[in-house]
C-alpha positions as CSV (number, residue, x, y, z in Angstrom):
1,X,26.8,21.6,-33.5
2,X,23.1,20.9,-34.3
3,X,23.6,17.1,-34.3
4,X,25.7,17.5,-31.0
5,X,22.5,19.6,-29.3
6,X,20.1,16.8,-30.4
7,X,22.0,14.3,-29.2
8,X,22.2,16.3,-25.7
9,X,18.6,16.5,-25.9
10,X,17.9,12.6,-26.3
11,X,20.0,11.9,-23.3
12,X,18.5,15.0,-20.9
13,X,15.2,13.4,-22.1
14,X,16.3,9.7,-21.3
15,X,18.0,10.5,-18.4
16,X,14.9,12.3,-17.0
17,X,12.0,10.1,-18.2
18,X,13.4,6.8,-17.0
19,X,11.4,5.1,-14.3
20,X,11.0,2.0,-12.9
21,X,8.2,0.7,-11.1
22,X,9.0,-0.2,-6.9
23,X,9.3,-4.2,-7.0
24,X,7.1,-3.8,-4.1
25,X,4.0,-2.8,-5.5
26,X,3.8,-5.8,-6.9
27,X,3.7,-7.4,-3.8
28,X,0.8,-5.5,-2.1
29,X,-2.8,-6.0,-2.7
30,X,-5.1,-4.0,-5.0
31,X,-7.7,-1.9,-2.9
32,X,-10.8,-0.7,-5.4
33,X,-13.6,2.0,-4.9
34,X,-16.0,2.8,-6.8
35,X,-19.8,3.4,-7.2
36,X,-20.6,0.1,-8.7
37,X,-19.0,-3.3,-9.3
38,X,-19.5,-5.7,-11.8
39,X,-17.5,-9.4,-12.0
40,X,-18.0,-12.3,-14.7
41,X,-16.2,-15.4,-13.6
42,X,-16.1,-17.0,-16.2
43,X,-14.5,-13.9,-18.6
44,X,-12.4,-13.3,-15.8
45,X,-13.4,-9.2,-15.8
46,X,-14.5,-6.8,-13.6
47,X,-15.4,-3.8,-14.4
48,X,-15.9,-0.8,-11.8
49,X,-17.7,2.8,-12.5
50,X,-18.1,5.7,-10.5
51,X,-15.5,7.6,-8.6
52,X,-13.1,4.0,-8.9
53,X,-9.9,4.9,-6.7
54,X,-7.0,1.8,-7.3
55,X,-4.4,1.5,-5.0
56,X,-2.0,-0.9,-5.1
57,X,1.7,0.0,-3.2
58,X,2.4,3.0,-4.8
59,X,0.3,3.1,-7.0
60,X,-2.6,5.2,-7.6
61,X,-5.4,5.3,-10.5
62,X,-8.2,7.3,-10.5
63,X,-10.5,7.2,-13.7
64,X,-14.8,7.0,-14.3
65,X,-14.6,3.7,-15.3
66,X,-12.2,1.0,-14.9
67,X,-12.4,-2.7,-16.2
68,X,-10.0,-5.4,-14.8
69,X,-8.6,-8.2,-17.1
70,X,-7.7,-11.1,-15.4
71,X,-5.5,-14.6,-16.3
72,X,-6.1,-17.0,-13.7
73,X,-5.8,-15.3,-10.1
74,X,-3.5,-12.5,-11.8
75,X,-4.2,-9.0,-13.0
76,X,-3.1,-8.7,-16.6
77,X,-4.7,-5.5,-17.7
78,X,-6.3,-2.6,-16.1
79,X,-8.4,-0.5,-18.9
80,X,-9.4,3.3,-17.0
81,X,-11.6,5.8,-18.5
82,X,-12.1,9.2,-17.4
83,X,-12.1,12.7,-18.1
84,X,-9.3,12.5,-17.7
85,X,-8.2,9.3,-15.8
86,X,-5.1,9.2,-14.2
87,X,-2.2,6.9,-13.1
88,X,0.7,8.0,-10.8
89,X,3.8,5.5,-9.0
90,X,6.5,6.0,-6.9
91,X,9.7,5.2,-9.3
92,X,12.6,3.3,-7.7
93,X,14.6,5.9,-7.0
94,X,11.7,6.4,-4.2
95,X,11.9,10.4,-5.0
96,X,10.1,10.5,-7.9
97,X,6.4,10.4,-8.8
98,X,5.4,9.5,-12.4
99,X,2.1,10.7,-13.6
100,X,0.2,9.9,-16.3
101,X,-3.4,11.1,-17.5
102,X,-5.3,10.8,-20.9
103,X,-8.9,9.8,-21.3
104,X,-8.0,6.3,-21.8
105,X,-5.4,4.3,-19.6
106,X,-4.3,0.7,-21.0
107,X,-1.5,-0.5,-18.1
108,X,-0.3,-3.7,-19.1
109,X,0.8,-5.4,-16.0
110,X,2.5,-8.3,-17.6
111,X,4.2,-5.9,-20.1
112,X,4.9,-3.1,-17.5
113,X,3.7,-0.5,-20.1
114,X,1.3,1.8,-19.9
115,X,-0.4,3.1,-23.3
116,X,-2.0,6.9,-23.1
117,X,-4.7,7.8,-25.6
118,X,-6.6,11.0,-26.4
119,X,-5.2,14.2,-24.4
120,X,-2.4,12.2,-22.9
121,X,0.4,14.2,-20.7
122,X,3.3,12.2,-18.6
123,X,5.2,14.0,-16.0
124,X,8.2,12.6,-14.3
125,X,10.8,14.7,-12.3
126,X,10.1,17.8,-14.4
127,X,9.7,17.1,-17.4
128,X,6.5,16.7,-19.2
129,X,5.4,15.6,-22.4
130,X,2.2,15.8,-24.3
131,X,0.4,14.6,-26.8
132,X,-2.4,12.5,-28.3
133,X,-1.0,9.2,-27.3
134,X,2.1,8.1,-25.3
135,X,3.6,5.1,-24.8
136,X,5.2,4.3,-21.4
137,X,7.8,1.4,-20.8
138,X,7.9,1.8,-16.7
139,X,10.4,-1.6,-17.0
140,X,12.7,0.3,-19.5
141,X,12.2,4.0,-18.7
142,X,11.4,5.0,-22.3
143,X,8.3,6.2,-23.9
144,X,7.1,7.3,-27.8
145,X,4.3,10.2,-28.0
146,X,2.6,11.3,-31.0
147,X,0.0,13.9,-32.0
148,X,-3.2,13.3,-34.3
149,X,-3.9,15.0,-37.3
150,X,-8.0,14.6,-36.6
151,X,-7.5,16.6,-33.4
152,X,-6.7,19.7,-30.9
153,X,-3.2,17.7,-30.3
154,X,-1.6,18.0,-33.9
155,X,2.1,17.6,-32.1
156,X,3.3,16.6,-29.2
157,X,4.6,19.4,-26.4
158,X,7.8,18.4,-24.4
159,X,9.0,20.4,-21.5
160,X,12.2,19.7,-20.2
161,X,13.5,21.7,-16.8
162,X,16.6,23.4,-16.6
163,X,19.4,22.1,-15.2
164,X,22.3,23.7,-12.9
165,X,25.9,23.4,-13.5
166,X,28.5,22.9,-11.3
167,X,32.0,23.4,-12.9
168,X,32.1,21.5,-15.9
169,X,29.6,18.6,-14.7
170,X,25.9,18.4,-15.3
171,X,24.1,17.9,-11.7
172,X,20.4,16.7,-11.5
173,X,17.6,18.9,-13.1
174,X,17.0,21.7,-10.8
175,X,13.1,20.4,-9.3
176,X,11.2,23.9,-9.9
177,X,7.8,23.1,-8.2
178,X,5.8,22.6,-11.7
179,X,3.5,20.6,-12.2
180,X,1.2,18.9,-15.2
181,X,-1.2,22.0,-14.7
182,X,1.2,24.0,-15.4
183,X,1.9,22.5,-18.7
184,X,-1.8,22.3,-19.3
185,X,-2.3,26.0,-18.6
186,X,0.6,26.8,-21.2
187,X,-1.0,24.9,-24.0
């Protein structure tokens, strides 16, 4: 029975954490805000600070400080800091909104992975999950989290909403309104 509920677990968890990111976004240009604006040629970075806003598609970062890593003409890596910064993107399914915040926000463009450290928290259709770094594979859907000994976020928190039954078949989770505050204010 136990392995049988932790099994049921990993798939509710899977089933409700996977995300991919629209093809689209890809395919729009990146609009940038901010207070100040740095670019070095020849390192191919720009860094941004103050109130930086990213949009791109779907996509939406907000963060204190963001520097842009660059190979050739192409974004390779966006590095946001904030208090906390945060990332958020329309998943394919075109329903759901992923978002991430933590005080640091590596998203790997070439990878599609986004890597949450210090205070991280990821919220997709529900469910939420905390912790003091999480891993995000937005190609893949799946994610790792883990807590810190050295700080406030020992373990990692996981929240995972109820779902309705119809007859003997498992429908959708039921969406309940909540949101990352929520989980925040719980913690």
């Amino acid at each position: 029975m136990m392995l049988f509920r932790k099994l049921l677990i990993f798939f509710i968890v899977a089933h409700c954490c996977m995300a991919s990111a629209l093809s689209s976004d890809r395919a729009q240009p990146i609009s940038v805000s901010a207070d100040y604006a740095e670019r070095n040629e020849l390192t191919g970075l720009t860094q941004y600070r103050g109130n930086v806003i990213i949009r791109q598609g779907s996509i939406l970062i907000d963060a204190e400080e963001v520097t842009i890593h660059y190979e050739g003409d192409t974004v390779s890596r966006i590095l946001c800091l904030g208090s906390p910064a945060s990332y958020q993107q329309v998943s394919l399914d075109d329903i759901t909104l992923v978002i991430a915040k933590a005080e640091t926000i590596e998203y790997l463009l070439i990878n599609d992975i986004i890597n949450l450290k210090t205070n991280a928290s990821l919220a997709r259709n529900g469910t939420f999950i905390k912790g003091d770094t999480i891993n995000y594979d937005l190609a893949k859907g799946t994610w790792k989290a883990k807590g810190d000994d050295q700080s406030d976020q020992k373990r990692i928190q996981l929240v995972i909403p109820p779902f309705k039954q119809t007859g003997t078949a498992m429908d959708e989770p039921v969406r309940t309104g909540a949101s990352l505050e929520n989980l925040e204010e719980t913690s």
